[in-house]
C-alpha positions in Angstrom: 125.8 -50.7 -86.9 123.4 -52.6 -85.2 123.1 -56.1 -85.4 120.2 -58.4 -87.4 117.0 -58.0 -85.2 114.5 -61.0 -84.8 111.0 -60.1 -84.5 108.4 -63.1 -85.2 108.2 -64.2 -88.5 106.0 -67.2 -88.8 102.0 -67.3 -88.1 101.0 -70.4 -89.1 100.8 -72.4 -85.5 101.9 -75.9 -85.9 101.5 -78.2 -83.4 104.6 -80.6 -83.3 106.7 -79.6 -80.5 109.8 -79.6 -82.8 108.6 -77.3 -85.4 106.6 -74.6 -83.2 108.2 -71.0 -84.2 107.1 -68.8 -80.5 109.3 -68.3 -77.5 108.6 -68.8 -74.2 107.8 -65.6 -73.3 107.9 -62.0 -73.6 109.5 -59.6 -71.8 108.2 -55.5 -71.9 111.5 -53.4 -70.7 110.5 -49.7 -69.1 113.8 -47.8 -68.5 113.1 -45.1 -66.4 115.3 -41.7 -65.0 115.9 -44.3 -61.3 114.9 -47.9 -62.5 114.7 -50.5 -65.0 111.2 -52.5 -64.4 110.8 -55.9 -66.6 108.3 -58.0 -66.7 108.1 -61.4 -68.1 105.2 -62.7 -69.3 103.7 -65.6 -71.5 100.4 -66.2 -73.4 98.5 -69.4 -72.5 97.0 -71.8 -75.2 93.3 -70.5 -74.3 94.9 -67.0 -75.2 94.8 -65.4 -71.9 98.1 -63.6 -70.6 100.0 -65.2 -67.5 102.8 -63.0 -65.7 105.8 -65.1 -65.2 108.3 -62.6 -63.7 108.6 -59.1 -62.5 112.1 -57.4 -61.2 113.4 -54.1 -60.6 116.6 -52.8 -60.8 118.4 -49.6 -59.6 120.0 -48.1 -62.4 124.0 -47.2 -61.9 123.6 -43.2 -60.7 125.0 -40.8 -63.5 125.7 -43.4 -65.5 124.9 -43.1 -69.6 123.3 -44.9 -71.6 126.0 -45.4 -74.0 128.2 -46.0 -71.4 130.3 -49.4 -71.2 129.2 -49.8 -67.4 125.1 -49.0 -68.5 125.3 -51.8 -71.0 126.8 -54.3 -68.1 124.4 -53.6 -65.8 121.4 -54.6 -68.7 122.9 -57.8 -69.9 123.5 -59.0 -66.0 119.5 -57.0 -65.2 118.3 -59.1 -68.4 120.2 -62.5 -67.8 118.8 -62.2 -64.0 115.4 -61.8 -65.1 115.1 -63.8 -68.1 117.7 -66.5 -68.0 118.5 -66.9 -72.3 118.2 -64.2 -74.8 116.9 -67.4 -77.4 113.6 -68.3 -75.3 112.9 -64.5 -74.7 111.4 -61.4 -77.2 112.2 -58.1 -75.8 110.6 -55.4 -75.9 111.6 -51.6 -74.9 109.5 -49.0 -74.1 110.8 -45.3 -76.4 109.7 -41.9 -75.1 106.9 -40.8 -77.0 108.3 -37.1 -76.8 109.4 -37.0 -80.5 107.3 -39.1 -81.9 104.0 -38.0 -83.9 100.6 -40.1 -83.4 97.6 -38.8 -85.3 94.6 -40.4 -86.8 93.2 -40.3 -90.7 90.4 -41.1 -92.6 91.0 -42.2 -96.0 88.8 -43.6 -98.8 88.2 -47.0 -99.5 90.5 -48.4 -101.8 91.9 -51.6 -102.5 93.9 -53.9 -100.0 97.2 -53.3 -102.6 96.8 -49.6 -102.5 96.3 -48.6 -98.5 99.8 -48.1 -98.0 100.0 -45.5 -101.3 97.3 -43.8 -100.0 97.9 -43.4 -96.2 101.8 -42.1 -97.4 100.3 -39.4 -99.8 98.0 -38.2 -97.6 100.4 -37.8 -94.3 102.9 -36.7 -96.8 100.5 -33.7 -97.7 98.8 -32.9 -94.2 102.3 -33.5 -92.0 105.0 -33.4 -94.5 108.3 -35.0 -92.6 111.8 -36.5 -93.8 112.0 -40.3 -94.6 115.8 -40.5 -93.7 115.5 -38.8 -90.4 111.8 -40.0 -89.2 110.5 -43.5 -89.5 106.8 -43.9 -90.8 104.1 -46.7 -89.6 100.3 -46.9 -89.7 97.8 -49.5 -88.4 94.7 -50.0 -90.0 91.3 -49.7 -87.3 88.4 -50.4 -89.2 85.8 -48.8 -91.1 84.0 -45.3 -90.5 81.4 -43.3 -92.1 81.9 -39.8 -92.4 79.3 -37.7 -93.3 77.3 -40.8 -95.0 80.4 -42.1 -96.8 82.4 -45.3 -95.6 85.9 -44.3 -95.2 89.0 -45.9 -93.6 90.4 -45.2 -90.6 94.4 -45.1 -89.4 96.2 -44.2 -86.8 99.9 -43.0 -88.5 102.5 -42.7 -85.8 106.2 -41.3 -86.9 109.5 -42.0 -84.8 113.4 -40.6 -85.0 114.9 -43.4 -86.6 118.0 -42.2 -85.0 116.6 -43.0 -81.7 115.1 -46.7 -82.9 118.8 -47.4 -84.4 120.6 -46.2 -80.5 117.8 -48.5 -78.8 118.8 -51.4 -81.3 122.5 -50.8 -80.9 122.0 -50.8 -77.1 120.7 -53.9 -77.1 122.3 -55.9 -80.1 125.8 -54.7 -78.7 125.0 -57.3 -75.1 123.8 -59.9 -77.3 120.0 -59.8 -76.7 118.3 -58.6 -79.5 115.4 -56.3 -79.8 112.0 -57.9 -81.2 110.1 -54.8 -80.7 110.3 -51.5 -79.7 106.7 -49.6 -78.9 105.2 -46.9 -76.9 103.5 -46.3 -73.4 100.2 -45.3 -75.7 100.8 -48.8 -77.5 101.7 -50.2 -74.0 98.0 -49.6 -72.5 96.0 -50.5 -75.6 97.5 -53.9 -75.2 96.0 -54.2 -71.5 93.1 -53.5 -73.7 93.3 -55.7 -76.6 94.2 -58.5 -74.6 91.8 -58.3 -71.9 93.6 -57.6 -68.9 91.5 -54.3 -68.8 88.2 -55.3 -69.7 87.2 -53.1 -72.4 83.3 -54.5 -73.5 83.2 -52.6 -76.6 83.1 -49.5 -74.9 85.3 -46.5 -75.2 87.8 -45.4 -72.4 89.7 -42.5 -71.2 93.4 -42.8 -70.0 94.6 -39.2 -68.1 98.6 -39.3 -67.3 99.3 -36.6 -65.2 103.2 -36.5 -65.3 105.3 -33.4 -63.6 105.2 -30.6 -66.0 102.5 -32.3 -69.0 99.8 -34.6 -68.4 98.7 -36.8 -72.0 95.3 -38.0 -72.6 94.4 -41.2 -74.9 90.9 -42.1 -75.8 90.5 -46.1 -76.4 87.3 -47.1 -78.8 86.9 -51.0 -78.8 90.8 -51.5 -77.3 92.0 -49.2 -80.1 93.6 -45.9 -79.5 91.5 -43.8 -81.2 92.9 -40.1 -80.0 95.5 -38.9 -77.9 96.3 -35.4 -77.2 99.2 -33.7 -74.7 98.6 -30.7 -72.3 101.1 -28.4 -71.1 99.8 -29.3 -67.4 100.8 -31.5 -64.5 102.0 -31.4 -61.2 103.8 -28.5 -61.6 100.5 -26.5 -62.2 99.4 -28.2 -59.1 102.3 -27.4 -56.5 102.1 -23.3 -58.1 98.1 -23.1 -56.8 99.3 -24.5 -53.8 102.2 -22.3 -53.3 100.0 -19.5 -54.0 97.3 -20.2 -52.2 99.1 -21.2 -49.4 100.9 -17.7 -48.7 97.5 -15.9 -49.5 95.9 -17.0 -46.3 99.4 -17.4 -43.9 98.4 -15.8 -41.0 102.2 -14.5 -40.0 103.2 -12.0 -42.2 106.4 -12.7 -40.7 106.7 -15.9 -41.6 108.9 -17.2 -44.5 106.9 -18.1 -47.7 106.4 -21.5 -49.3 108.9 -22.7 -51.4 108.1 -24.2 -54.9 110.3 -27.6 -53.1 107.8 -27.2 -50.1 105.0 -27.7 -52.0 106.1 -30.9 -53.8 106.7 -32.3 -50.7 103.3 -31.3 -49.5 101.5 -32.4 -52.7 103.5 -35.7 -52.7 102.5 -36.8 -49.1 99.1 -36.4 -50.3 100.1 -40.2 -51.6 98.4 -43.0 -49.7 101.4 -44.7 -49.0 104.0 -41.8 -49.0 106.2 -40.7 -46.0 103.8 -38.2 -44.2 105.1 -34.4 -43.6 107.0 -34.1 -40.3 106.8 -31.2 -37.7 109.6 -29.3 -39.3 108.2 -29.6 -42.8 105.9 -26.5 -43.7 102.2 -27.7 -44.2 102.5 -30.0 -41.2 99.3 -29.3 -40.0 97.5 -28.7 -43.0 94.9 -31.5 -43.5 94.9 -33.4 -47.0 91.1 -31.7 -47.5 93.1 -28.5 -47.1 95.4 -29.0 -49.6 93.0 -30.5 -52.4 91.1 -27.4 -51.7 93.9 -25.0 -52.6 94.5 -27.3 -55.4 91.1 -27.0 -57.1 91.6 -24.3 -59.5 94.7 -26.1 -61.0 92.7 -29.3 -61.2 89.6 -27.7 -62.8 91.8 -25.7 -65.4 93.4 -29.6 -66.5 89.7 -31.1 -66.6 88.8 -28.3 -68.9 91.5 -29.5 -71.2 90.1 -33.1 -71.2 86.4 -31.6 -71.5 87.4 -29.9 -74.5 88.9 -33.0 -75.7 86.3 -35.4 -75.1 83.9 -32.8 -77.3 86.3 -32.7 -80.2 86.4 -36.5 -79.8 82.5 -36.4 -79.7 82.8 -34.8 -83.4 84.7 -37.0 -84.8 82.8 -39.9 -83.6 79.1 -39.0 -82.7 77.2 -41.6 -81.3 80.4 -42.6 -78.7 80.2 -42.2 -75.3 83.0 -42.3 -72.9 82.3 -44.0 -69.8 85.0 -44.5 -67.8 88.7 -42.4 -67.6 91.9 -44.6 -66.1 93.7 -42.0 -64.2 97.9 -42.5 -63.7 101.3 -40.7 -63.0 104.3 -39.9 -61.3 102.7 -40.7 -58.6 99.9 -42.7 -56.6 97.0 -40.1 -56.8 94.7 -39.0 -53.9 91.7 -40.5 -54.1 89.4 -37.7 -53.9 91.5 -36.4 -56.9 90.5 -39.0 -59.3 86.9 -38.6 -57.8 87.4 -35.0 -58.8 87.9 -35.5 -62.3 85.8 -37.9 -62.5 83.0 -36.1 -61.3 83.8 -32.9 -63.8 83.5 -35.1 -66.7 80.7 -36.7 -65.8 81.9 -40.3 -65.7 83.4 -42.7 -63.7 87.1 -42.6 -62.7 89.5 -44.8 -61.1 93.2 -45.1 -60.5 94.8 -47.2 -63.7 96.6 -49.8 -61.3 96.8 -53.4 -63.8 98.6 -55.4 -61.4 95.7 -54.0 -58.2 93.3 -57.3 -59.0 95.4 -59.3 -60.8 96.8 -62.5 -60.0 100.4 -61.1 -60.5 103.8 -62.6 -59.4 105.2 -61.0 -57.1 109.2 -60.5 -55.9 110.4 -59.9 -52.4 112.1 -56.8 -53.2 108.8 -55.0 -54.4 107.0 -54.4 -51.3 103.7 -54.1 -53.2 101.1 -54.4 -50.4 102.6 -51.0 -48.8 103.6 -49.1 -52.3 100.5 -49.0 -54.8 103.0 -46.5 -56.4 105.6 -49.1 -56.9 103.0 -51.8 -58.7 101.5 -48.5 -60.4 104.7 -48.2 -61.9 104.9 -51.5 -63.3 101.7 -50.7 -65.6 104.1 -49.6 -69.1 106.3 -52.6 -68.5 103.4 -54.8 -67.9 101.3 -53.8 -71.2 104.2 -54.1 -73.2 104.9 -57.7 -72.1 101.4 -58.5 -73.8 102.8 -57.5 -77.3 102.8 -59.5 -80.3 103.0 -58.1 -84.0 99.7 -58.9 -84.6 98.2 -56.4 -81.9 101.2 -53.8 -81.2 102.5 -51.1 -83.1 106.5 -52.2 -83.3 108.8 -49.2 -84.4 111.4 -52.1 -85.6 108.6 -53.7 -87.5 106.7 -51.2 -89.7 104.1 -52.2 -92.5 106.8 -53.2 -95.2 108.3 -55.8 -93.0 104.7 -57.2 -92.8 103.9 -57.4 -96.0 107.1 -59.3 -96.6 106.3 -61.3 -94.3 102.3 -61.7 -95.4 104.4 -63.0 -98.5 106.7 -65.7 -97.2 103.7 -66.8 -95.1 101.6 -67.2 -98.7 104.5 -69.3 -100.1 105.3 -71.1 -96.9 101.5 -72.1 -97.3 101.9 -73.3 -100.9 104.8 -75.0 -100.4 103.0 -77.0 -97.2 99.7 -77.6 -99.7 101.8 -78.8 -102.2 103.9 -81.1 -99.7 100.3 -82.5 -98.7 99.2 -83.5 -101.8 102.5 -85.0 -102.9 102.5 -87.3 -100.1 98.8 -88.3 -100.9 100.0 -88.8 -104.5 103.0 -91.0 -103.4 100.5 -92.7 -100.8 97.8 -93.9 -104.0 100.8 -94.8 -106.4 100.9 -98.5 -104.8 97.3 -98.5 -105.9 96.8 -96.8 -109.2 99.9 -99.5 -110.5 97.9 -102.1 -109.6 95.4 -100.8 -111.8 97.0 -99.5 -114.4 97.2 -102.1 -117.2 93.3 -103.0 -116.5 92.5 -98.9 -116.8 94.6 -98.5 -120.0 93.0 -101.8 -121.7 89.5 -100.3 -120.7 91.2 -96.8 -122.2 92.2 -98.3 -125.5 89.1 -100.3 -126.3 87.0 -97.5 -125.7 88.8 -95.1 -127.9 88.4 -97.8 -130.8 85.0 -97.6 -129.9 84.6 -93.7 -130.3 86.6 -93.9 -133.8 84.3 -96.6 -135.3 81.7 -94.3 -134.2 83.2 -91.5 -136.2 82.5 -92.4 -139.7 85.5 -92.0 -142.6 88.2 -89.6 -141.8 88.0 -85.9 -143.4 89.8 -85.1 -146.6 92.2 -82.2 -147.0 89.3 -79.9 -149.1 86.9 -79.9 -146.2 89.7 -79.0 -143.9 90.5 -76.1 -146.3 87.2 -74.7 -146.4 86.7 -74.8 -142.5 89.6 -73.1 -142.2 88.6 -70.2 -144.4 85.2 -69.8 -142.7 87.1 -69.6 -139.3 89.2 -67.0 -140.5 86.5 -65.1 -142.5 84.5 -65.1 -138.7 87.6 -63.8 -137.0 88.0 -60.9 -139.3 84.8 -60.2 -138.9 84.7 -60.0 -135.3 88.2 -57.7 -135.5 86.6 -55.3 -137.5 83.0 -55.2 -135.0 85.7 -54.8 -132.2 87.7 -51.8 -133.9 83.7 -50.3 -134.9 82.5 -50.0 -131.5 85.9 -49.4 -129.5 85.0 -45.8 -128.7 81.5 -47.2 -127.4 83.0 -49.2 -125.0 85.6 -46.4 -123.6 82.9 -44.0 -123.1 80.6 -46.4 -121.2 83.9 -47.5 -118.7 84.4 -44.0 -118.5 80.5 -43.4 -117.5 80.6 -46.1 -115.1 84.0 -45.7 -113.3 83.0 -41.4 -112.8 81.8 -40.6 -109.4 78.7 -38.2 -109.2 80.5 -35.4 -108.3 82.1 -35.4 -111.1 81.4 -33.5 -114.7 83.2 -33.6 -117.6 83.8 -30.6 -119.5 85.7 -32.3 -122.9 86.2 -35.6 -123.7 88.8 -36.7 -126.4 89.6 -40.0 -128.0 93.0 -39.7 -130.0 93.4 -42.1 -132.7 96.4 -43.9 -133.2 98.3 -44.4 -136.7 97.2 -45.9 -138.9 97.9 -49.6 -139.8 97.0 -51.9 -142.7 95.2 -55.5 -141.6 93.6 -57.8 -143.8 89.6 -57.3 -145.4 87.2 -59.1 -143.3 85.3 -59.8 -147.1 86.7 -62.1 -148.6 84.6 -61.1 -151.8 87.3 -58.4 -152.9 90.7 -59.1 -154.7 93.0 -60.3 -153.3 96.0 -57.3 -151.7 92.7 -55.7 -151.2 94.2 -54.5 -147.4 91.7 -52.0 -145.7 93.0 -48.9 -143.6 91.9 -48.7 -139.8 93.0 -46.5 -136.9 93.3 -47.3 -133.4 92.5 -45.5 -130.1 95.8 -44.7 -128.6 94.8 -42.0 -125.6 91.7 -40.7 -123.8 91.9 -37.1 -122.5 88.9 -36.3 -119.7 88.9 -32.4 -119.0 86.1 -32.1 -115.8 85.4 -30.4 -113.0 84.9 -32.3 -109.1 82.2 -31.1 -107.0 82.0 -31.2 -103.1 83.7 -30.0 -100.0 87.1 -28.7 -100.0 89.3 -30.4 -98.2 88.1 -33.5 -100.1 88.5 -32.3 -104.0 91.7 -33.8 -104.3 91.4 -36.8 -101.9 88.3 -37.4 -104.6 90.1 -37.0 -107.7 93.1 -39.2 -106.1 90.1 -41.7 -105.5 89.3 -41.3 -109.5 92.6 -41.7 -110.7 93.4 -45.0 -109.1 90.0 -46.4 -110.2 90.9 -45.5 -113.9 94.3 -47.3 -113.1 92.8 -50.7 -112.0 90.4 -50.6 -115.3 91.0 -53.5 -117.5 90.6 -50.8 -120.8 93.0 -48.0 -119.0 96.4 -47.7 -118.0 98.7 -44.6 -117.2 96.6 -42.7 -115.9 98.3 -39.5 -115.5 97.4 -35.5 -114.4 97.7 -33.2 -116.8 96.0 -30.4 -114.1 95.2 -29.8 -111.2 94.0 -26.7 -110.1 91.0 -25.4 -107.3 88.6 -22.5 -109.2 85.9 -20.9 -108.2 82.5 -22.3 -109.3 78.9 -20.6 -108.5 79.7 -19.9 -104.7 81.7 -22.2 -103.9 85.0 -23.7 -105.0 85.9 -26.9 -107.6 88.6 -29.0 -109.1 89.4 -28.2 -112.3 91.6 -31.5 -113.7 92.6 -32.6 -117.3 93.6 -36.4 -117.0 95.0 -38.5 -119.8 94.7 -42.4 -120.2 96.5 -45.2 -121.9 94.2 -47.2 -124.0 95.3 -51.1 -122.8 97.1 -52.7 -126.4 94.9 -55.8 -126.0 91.4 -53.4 -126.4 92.7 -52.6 -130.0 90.8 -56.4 -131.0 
């Protein structure tokens, strides 16, 4: 089992040295197939982001990662880099290959029931296991869709078997995990905080890896789509190997290799080893080879075209104008002018530490390998996190709400420590006051009984009494009169427009003896009267498909919160056709609230 984990708990920033709650920095952890990249970094009072550290560190060849001699070499990597696992938050970068990230709209409900509704709904578009997958959302603002203001998620889901082998990993060399995230995560935080300016606008991220390239769309620092292809390098290095033994000259001569062409497509790298005289393709200029790459490079752009459009739908009115371009490699300028160019937009190479003020190490050789500080990017975005702005698989919306919750009674509890030491600070004061304020007390209450007349006698007592209770019955039985009134007006004004009843019933309860309200008949005169018990709606919801349930989910919930209603519950629920198109035909039944009854 892995052991406790310690992500931050408190948010209310105190400013006595003594009492202050944050570490001295965070570190963002990339382990890769070669290295482990770290980077230690620490936010500022004026909120800005200062690198402290950066290392690198040959991982032990062949060497797992549940291996005794793996977890050695990351407590020495970690101790190197950060010095003491109690002034440090870790965070570990988690391939994104397993996990799900899509984005919902949902209706506007209440702050207590977004977590009810963003479930349900995954639950019934992606429907996943709970003990096998971990589920998290974060909450991006408002949208309107089609005229109506909705709200918008991103859901992401993870292998919790994967989380619990990254926490064990790290719990078992005594530095505990705060966080554990995502590269996607990892670049909206250059966003969010600023290292990337963002403006407002919306930007394009393009990672072009060996065999799949993924594309993330960033709105206002938020990821707002992301999307893999089934294209990379590897698409590349097959048009050049194609290409290449189209036009040899010497039909003799032996044909490119799929290994040859890596090496060809890899020296197209500004600072890569160049081809020597024995390598095939030595004398092949770089214009030669982006030229016999083209057709592989205009087949990925159409991919982020069609992309771009779909995004375009989803969010008219947003236009992209700028795509970050990064991978396994330091890209050829004229290719990230390429695609660029075939979207329309401006591109550039997404290099974070390029014109930055970052620290830099000896042993990183920067100003000769852009690749090398390239590579630092993941590590570097996820040194930014904090709970507040990161997605943290360790750390999901439950934990946060527990947490919202201490931090409410940690606030009380400091509110109510204020005022008790301004009580205990007036005391000295209000004793030296108190015998002259109670002998002004007493002689004005004297003053307000003379002022009274004589005292009332027990038969005028009586007879108030039994005009009180005469009123009260009264009222009870106005109440009971016009009960169904009232139900059918809530009804009327919690019912959407696209909704139409069909049948409405109001059951009556048993019934129940209760005192006359006229006090003119004999007495054990007792009157019967029934109360409401249940309300059964029968209707039929009108509008699009794919949003007759979401609706009638909507409908439900605002019955629930009524003050007159409770249990709501669906009696059916089933889509019929209705003139030319299709409707919701539901039967709901309501709890009439005991306290209505009067």
């Amino acid at each position: 089992m892995a052991g406790p984990l310690h992500p931050k708990t408190g948010r209310i920033k105190i400013s006595l040295p003594i009492l202050t709650l944050h570490k001295s920095s965070t570190v963002g952890i990339d382990i890769g197939h070669d290295c482990l990249r770290l980077v230690r970094a620490a936010e500022t009072t004026g909120g800005q982001w200062k690198i402290i550290d950066r290392r690198r560190f040959a991982l032990p060849p062949g060497t797992p990662r549940d291996a005794p001699e793996f977890s050695s070499f990351l407590k020495s990597s970690l101790a190197s880099a950060c010095g003491s696992a109690k002034r440090s938050d870790l965070w570990v970068i988690m391939s994104a290959e397993r996990v799900d990230i899509h984005h919902i709209r949902i209706p506007k409900v209440p702050r207590k029931q977004i977590a009810n509704a963003v479930y349900w709904t995954v639950k019934k578009e992606t429907p996943f296991d709970e003990k096998e997958m971990l589920f998290d959302f974060e909450m991006q603002g408002e949208v309107v869709e089609q005229g109506i203001s909705k709200l918008a998620v991103m859901v992401y889901m993870a292998p919790c078997q994967e989380i619990q082998e990254f926490k064990a990993l790290f719990s078992r060399i005594g530095w505990p995990l705060t966080g554990i995230s995502l590269v996607s995560f990892a670049t909206q935080n250059l966003f969010r905080t600023g290292w990337i300016p963002a403006h407002e606008e919306t930007m394009a991220t393009l990672f072009i890896g060996n065999d799949f390239s993924q594309i993330g769309i960033f709105s206002a620092a938020n990821l707002a789509m992301t999307r893999g292809i089934k294209a990379g390098l590897s698409s590349m290095v097959e048009a050049l190997v194609y290409r290449f033994n189209e036009l040899k000259q010497d039909p003799n001569a032996p044909p490119l290799t799929i290994e040859q062409g890596w090496k060809i497509i890899l020296s197209l790298s500004p600072d890569s080893t160049p081809l020597q005289e024995t390598d095939a393709g030595f004398g092949l200029r770089k214009e030669e080879v982006f030229e016999m790459i083209q057709p592989a490079l205009e087949r990925l752009t159409r991919q982020v075209t069609r992309t771009f459009e779909h995004y375009a739908t989803t969010m008219p009115g947003e236009r992209i104008v700028r795509v970050y371009v990064s991978g396994a490699m330091n890209f050829y300028q004229p290719i990230v002018d390429y695609i660029g160019a075939q979207l329309g937009i401006a591109g550039a190479v997404l290099d974070p530490l390029g014109e930055q003020n970052a620290a830099s190490r000896p042993d990183m050789e920067d100003a000769r390998s852009i690749s090398e500080r390239i590579a630092f990017g993941p590590a570097l975005g996820l040194a930014f996190s904090d709970n507040d702005h990161t997605p943290n698989l360790v750390f999901t919306y439950k934990d946060k709400e527990r947490e919202a919750s201490v931090i409410r009674i940690n606030r009380a509890v400091f509110a109510a420590f204020i005022v008790a030491v301004l009580l205990c600070a007036g005391i000295f004061t209000f004793q030296n006051h108190a015998i002259a304020q109670k002998k002004e007390t007493i002689a004005g209450i004297e003053t307000q009984i003379a002022q009274l007349g004589p005292p009332a006698n027990r038969e005028q007592l009586v007879r108030m009494a039994a005009k009180v209770t005469q009123r009260r019955q009264l009222s009870r039985v106005y109440a009971d009169r016009y009960l169904n009134v009232v139900l059918i007006s809530e009804l009327a004004a919690l019912t959407p427009s696209n909704i139409r009843f069909i049948d409405l019933k109001i059951n009556l309860g048993p019934v129940v003896t209760t005192a006359t309200a006229n006090p003119s008949k004999e007495k054990g005169g007792d009157v019967l009267k029934t109360n409401p018990e249940e309300v059964t709606v029968e209707g039929l919801i009108l509008g699009e498909r794919q949003m007759l349930e979401t609706s009638l989910a909507g409908y439900a919930m605002a019955l629930e919160s009524s003050p007159l209603f409770r249990q709501v519950t669906i009696q059916k629920n089933n889509v019929e056709p209705y003139l030319k198109s299709e409707t919701l035909h539901f039967i709901l039944n309501l709890k009439v609230e005991e306290q209505v009854h009067g």
